[in-house]
N, CA, C and O of each residue as an XYZ file, in Angstrom:
680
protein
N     100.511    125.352     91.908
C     100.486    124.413     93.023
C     101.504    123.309     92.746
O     101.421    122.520     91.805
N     102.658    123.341     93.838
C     103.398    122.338     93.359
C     102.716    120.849     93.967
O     101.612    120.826     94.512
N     103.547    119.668     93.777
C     103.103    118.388     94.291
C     102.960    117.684     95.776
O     102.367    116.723     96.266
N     103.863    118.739     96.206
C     103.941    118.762     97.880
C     102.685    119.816     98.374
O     102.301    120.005     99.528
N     102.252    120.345     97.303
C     100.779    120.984     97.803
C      99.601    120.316     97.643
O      98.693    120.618     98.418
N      99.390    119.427     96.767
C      98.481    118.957     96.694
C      97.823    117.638     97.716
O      98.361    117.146     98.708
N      96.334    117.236     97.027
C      95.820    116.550     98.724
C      97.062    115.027     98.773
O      97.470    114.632     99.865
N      97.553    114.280     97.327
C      98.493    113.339     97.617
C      99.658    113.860     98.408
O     100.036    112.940     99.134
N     100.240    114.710     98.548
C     101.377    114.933     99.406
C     101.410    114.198    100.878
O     102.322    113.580    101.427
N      99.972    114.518    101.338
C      99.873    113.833    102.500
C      99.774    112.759    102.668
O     100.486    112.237    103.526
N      98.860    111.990    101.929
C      98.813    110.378    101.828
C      99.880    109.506    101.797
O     100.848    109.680    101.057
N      99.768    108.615    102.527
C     100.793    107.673    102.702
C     100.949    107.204    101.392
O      99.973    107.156    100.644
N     102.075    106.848    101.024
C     102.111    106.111     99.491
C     103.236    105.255    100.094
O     104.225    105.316    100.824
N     102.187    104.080     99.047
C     103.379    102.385     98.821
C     103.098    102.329     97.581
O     102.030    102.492     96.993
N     104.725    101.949     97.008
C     105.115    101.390     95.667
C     105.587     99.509     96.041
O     106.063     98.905     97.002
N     105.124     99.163     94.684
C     105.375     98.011     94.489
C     106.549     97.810     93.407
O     106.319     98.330     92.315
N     107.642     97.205     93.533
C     108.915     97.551     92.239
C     108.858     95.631     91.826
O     108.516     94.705     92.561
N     109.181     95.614     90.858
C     109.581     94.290     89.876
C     110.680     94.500     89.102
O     111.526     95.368     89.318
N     110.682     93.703     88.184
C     111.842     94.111     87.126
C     110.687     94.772     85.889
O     110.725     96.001     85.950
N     110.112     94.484     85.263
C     109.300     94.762     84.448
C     108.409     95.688     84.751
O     108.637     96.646     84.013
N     107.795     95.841     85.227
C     106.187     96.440     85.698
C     105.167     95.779     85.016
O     104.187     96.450     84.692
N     105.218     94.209     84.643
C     104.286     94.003     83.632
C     103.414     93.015     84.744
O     102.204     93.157     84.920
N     104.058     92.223     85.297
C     104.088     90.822     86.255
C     103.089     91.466     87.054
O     102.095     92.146     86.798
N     103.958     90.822     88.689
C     104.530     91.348     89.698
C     103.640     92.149     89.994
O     102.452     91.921     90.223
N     104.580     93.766     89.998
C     104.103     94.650     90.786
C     102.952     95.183     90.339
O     102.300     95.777     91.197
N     102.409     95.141     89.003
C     101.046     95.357     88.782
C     100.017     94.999     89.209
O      98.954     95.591     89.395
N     100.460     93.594     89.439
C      99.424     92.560     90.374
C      99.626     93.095     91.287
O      99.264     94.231     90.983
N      99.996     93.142     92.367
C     100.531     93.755     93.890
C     100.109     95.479     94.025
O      99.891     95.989     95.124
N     100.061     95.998     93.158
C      99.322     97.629     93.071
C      97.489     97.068     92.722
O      96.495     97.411     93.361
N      97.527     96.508     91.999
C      96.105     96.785     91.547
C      95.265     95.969     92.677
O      94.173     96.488     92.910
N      95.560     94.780     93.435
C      95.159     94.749     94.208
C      94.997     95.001     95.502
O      93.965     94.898     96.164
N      96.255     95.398     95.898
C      96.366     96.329     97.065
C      94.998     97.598     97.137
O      94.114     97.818     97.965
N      95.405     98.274     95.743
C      94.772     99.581     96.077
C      93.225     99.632     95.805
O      92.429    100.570     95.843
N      93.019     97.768     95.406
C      91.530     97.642     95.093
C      91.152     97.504     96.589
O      90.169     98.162     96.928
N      91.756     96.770     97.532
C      91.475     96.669     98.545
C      91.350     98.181     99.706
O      90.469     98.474    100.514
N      92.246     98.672     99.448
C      92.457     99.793    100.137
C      91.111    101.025     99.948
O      90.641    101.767    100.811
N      90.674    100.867     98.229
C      89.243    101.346     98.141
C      88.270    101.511     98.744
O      87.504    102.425     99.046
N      88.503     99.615     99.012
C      86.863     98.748     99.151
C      87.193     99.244    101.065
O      86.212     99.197    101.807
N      88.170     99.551    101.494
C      88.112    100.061    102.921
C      87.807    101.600    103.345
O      87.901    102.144    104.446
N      87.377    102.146    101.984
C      87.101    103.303    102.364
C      89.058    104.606    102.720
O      89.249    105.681    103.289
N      89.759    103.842    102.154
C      91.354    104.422    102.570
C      91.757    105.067    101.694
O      92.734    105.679    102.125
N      91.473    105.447    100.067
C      91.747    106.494     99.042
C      92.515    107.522     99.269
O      93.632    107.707     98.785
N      91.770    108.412    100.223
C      92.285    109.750    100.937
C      93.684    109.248    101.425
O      94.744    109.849    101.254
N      93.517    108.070    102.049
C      94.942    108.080    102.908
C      95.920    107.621    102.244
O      97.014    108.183    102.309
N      95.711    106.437    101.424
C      96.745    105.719    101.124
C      96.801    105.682     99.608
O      95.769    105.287     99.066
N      97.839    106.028     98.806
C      98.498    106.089     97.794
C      98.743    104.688     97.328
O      99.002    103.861     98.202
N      98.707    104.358     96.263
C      99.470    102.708     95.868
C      99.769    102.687     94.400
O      99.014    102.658     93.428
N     101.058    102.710     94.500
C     101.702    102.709     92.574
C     102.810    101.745     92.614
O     103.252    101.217     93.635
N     103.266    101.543     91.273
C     104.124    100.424     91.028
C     105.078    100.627     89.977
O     104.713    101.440     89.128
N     106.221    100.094     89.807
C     107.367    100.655     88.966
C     107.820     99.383     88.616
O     107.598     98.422     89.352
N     108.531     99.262     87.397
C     110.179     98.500     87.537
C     111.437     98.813     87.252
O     111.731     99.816     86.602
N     112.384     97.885     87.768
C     113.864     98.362     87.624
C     114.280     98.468     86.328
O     115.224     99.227     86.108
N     113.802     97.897     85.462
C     114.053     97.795     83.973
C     113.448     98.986     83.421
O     113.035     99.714     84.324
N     113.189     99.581     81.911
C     112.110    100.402     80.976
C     111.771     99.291     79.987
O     111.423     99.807     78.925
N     111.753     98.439     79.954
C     111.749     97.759     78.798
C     109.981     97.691     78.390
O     109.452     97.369     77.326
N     109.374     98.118     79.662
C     108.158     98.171     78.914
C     106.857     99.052     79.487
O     105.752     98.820     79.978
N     107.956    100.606     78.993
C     107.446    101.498     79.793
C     106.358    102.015     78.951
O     106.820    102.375     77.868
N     105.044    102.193     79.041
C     104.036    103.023     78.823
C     103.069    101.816     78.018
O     102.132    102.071     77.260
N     103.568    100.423     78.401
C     102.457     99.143     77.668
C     101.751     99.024     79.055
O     102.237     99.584     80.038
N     100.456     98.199     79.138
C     100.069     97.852     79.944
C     100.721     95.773     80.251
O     101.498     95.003     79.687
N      99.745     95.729     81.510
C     100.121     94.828     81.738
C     100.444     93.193     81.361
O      99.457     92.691     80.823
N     101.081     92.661     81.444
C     100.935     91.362     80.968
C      99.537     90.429     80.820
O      99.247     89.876     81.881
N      98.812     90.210     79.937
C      97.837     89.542     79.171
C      97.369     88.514     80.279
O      96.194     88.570     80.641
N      98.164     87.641     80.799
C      98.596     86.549     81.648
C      98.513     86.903     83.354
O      98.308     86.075     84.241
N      98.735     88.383     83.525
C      98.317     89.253     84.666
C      97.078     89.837     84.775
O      96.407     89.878     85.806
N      96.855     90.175     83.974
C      95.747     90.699     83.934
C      94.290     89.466     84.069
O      93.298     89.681     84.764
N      94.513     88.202     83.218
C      93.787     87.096     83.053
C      93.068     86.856     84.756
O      91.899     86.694     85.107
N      94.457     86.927     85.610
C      94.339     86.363     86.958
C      93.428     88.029     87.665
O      92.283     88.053     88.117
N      94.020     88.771     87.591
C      93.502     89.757     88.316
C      91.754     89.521     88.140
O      90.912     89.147     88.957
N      91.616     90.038     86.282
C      89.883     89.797     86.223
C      89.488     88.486     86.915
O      88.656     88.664     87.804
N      89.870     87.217     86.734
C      89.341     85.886     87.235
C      88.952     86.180     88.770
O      87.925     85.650     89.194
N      89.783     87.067     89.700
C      89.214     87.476     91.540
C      88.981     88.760     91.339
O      89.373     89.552     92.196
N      88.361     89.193     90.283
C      87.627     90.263     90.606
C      88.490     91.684     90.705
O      87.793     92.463     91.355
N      89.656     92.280     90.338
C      90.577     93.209     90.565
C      90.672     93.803     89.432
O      90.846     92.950     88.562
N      90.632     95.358     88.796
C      90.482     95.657     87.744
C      92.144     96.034     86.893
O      93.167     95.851     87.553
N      92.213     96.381     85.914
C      94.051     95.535     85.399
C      94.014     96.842     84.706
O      94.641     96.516     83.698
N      93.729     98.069     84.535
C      94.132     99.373     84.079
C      95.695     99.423     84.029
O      96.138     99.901     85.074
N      96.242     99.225     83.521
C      98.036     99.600     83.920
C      98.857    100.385     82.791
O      98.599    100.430     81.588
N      99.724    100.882     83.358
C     100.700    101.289     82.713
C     101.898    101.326     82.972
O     102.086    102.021     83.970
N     102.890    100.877     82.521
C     104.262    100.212     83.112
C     104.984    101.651     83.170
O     104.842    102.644     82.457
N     105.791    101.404     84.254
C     106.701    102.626     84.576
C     107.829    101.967     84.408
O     107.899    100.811     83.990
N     109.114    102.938     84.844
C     110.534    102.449     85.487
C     110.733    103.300     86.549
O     110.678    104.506     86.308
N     110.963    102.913     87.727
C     111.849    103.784     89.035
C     111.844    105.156     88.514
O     112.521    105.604     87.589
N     110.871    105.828     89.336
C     111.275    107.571     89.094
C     111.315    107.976     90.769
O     111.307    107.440     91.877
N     111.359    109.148     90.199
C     111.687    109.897     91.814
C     110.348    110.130     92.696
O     110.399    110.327     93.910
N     109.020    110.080     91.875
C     107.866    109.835     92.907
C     108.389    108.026     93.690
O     108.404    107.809     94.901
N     108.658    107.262     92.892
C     108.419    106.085     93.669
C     109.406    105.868     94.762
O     109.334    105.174     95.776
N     110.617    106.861     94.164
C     112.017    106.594     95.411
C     111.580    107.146     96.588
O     112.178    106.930     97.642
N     110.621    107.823     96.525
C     110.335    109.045     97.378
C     109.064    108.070     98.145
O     108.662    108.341     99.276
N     108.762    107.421     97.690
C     107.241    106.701     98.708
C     107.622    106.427    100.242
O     108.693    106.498    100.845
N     106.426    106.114    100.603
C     106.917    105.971    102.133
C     107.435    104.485    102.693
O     108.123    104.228    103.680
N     106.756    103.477    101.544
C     107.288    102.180    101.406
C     107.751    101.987    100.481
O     107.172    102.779     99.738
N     108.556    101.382     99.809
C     109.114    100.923     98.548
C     109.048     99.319     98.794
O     109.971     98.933     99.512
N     108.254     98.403     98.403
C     108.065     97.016     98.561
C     108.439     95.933     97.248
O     107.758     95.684     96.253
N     109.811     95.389     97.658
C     110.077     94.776     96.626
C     109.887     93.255     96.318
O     110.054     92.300     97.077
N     109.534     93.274     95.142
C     108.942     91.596     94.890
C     110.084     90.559     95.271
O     109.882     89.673     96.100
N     111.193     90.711     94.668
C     112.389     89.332     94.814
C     113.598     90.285     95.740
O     113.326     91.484     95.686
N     114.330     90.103     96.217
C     115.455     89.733     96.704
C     116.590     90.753     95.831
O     117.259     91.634     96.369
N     116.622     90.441     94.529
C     117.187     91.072     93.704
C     117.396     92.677     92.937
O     118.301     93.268     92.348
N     115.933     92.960     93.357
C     115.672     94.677     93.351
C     115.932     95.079     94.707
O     115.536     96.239     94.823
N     116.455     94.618     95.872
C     116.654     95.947     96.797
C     117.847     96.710     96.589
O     117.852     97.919     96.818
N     118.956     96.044     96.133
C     120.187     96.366     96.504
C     120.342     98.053     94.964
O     120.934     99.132     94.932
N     119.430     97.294     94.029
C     119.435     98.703     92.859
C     118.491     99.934     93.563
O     119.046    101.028     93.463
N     117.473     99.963     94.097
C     116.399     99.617     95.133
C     117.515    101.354     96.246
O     117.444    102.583     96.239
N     118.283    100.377     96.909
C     118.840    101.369     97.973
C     120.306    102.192     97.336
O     120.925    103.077     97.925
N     120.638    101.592     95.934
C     121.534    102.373     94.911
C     120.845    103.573     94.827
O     121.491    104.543     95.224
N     119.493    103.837     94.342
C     119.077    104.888     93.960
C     118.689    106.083     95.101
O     118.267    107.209     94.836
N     118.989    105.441     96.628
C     118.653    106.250     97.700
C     117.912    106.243     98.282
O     117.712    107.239     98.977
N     117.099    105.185     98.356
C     116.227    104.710     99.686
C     116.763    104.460    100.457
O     117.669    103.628    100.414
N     116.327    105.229    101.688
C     116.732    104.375    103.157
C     116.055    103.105    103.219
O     114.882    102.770    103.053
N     117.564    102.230    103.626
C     117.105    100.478    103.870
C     115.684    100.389    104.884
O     114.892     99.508    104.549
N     115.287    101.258    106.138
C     114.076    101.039    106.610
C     112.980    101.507    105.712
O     111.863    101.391    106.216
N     113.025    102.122    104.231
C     111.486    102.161    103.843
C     111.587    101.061    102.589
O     110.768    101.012    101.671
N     112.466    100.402    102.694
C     112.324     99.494    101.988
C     112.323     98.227    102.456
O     113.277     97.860    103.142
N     111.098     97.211    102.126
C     110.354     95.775    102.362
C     110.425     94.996    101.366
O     110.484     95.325    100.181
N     110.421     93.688    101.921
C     109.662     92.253    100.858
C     108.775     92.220    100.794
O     108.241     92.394    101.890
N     107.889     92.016     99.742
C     106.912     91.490     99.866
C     106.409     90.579    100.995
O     105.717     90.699    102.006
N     106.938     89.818    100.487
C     106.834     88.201    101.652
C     107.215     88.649    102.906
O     106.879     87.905    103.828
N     107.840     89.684    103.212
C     108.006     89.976    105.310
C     106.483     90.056    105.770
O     106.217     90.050    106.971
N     105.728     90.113    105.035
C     104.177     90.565    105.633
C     103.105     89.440    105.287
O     101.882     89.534    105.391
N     103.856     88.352    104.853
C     102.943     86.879    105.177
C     103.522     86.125    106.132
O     104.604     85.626    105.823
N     103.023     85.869    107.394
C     103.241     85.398    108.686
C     103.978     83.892    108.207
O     104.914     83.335    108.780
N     103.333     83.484    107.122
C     103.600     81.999    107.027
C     105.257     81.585    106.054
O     105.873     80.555    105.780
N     105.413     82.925    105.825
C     106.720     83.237    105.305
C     107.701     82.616    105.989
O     108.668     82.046    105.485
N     107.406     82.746    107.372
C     108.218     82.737    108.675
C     109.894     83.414    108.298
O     110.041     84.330    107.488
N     110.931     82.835    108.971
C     112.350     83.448    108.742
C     112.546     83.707    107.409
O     112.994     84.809    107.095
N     112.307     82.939    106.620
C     113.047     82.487    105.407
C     112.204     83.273    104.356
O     111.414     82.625    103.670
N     112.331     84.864    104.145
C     111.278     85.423    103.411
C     111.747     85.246    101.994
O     112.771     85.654    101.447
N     110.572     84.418    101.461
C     111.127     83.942     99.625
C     110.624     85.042     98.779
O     109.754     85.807     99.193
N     110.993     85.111     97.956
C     110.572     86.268     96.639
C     109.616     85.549     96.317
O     109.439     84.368     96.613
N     108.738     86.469     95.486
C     107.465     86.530     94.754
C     107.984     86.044     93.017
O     107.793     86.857     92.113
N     108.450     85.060     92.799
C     108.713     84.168     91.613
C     108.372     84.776     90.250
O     107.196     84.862     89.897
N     109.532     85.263     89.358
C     108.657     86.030     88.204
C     108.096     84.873     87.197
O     108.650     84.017     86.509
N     106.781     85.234     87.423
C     105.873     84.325     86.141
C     106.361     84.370     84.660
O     105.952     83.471     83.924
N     107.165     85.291     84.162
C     106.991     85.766     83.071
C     107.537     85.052     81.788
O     107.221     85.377     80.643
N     108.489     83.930     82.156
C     108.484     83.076     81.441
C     108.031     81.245     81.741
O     108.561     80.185     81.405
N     106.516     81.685     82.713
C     106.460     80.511     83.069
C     104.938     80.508     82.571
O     104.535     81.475     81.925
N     104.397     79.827     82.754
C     102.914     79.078     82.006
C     101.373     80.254     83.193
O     101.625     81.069     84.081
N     100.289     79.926     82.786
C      99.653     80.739     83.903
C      99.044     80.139     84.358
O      97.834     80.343     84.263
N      99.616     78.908     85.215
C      99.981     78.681     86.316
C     100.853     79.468     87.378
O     100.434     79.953     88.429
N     101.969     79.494     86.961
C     102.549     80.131     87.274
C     102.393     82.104     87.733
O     103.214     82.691     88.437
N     101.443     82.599     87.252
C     101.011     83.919     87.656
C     100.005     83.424     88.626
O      99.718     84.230     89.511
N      99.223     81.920     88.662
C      98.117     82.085     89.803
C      99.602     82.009     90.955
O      99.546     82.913     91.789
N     100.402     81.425     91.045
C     101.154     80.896     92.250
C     101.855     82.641     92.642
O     102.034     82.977     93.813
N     102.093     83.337     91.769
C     102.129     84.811     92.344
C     100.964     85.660     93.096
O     101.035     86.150     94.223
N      99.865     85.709     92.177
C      99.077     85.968     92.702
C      98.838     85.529     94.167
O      98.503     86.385     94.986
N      98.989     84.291     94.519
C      98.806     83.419     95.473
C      99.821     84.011     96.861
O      99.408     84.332     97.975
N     100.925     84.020     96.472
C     102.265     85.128     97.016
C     101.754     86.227     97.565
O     101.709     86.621     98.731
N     101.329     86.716     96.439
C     100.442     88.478     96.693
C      99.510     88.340     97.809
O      99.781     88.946     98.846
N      98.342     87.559     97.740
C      97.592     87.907     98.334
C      97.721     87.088    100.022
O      97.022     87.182    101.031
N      98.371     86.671     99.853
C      98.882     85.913    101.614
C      99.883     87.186    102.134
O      99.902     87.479    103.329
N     100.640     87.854    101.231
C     101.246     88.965    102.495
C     100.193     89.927    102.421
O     100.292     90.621    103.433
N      99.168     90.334    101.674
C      98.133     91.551    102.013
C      97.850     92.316    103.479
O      98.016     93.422    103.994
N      97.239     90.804    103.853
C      96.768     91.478    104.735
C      97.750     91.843    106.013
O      97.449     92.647    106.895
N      98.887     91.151    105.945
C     100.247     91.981    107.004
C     100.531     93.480    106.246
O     100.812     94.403    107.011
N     100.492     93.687    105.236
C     100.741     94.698    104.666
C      99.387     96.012    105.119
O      99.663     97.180    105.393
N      97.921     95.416    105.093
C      96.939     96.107    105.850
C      97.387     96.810    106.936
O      97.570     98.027    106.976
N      97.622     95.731    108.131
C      98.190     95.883    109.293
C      99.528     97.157    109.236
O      99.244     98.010    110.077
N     100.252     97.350    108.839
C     101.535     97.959    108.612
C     100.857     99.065    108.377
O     101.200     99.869    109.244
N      99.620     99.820    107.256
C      99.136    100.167    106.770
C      98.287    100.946    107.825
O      98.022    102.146    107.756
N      97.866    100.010    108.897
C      96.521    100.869    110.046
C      97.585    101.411    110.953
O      97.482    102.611    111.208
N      98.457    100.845    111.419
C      99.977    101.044    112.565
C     100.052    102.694    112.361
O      99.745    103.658    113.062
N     100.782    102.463    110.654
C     101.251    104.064    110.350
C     100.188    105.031    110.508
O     100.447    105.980    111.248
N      99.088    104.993    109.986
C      97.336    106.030    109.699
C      97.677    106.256    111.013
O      98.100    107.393    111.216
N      97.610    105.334    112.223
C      97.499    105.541    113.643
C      98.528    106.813    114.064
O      98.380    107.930    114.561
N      99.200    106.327    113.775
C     100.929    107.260    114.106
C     100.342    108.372    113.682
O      99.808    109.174    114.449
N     100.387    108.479    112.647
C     100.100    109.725    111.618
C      98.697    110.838    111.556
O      98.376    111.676    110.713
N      97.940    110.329    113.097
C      96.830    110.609    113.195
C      95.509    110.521    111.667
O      94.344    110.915    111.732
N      96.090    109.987    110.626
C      94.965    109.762    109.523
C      93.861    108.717    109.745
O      92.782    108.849    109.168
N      94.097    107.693    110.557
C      93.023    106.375    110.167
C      92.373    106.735    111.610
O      91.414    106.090    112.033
């Protein structure tokens, strides 16, 4: 059975990319797909996370990420990737800063499946800012990501019921 046979083939999948996979997009996968759970959406929706770097491929997550995740309740299982061809291949590719799209659409994403984070917090308005890497900043600084994260969620929900609709799944 290859991978296009199995029941993920069908499921919508969103990746979350960073530079690391330690930050960022771990936070942004683990709670996404905690949420996506708690909605009963498993079957449908896929949620993994990568970074542009390897520098810290097969550690889990940052100590400092993880701190914030347990503190609201989100469980911090991780394992750091780098950009492979499952994640180029997702149906979203959602990038934290500004700075990963352009490596991002190097590797062959079409520019429409690739997003900001921040396009899917309303309060973003025009001026969509990156998701700030904590990683050499205090943890403070991971709540103010976290904080990032969870204000575009629920536009990202929305985006999320649109497609199921299309796609006859939700």
């Amino acid at each position: 059975m290859s991978e296009f046979d199995s029941p993920t083939a069908d499921r919508l999948h969103i990746t979350f990319v960073c530079t690391g996979n330690i930050c960022r997009s771990p936070m942004a996968e683990k709670m996404f797909a905690h949420q996506i759970s708690e909605r009963g959406l498993d079957d449908a929706v896929r949620v993994s996370s990568a970074g542009t770097a390897g520098w810290h491929i097969g550690k889990g997550a940052d100590e400092r990420t993880n701190r914030v995740l347990r503190k609201h309740g989100y469980p911090t299982d991780h394992c750091a990737a780098m950009l492979a061809v499952d994640h180029l291949n997702a149906d979203l590719v959602i990038a934290l800063a500004r700075n990963h799209v352009p490596l991002i659409e190097q590797l062959g994403v079409d520019a429409d499946r690739i997003r900001m984070l921040r396009s899917f917090d309303p309060r973003s308005g025009a001026f969509v800012r990156d998701v700030d890497d904590p990683y050499y900043g205090s943890q403070h600084d991971f709540e103010v990501a976290f904080a990032a994260i969870e204000a575009s969620l629920p536009g990202l929900h929305k985006w999320v019921d649109e497609r199921l609709a299309q796609n006859g799944s939700g």
